[in-house]
Phi, psi and omega in degrees: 000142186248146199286003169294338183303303223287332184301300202275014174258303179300288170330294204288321174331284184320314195300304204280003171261349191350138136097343150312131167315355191293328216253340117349294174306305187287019195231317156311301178306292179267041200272319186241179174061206189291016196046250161268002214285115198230130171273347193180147187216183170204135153254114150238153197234107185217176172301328172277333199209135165254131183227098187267145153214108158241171185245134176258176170307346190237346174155158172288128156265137196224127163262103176239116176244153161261083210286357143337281231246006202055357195255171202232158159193169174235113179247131170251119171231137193269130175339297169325338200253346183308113170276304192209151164253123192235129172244159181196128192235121199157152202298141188358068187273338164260029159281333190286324180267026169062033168241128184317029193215170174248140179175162179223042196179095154264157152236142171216116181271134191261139196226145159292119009265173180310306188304351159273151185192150164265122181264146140229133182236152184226142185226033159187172189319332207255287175334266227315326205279313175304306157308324152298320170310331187265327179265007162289316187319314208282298184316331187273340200249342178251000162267346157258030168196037193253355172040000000 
């Protein structure tokens, strides 16, 4: 993947939320570090939930807007801080675990200390596939570089 990809997919997101906290956020996220600078990235862009995520040279960045609820947030976790990775699979499963979105497919990275954690959910066949992909990525960039 060429980090142009990842620009010009993340660029078409933002153009279609215009006027949203998603662009506030993405101007945090690449403010410092490596910027958008991306080895693997996952996008779901659905009615409930915007989900920007890449893993960069120092560690990931999570974009999230809820155009529901308006509200947005920005996660950084440097690799070295990843305590555990948990996937979890099953029919709405996350409605089952109580997040406002549709899925069958979670990841959720847990950080030092435990109260912090990145969620991603995929809520179809193509997501799920496109998100195990992205969490190969993730795995691999965090056993070379959780040091």
């Amino acid at each position: 993947m060429t980090p142009q990809v990842f620009s010009d997919v993340a660029q078409k997101v933002l153009a279609e939320h215009t006027g949203t906290p998603l662009a506030a956020r993405w101007e945090e996220a690449t403010s410092f570090g490596s910027g958008s600078e991306a080895a693997a990235f996952w996008i779901r862009a659905t009615d409930d939930v915007v989900n920007i995520v890449w893993a960069c040279p120092e560690g990931l960045k999570d974009i999230t807007f809820f155009p529901l609820l308006g509200h947005s947030t920005f996660n950084f976790v440097p690799y070295r801080s990843i305590a555990s990775i948990e996937t979890r699979v099953a029919e709405n499963i996350a409605r089952i675990l109580g997040y406002d979105v549709t899925g069958d497919f979670i990841v959720r990275i847990l950080t030092n200390p435990f109260d912090a954690r990145l969620v991603w959910i995929a809520e179809s066949a193509d997501a799920v596939e496109d998100l195990r992909s992205f969490l190969r990525a993730v795995l691999n960039l965090y056993i070379t570089n959780s040091g």
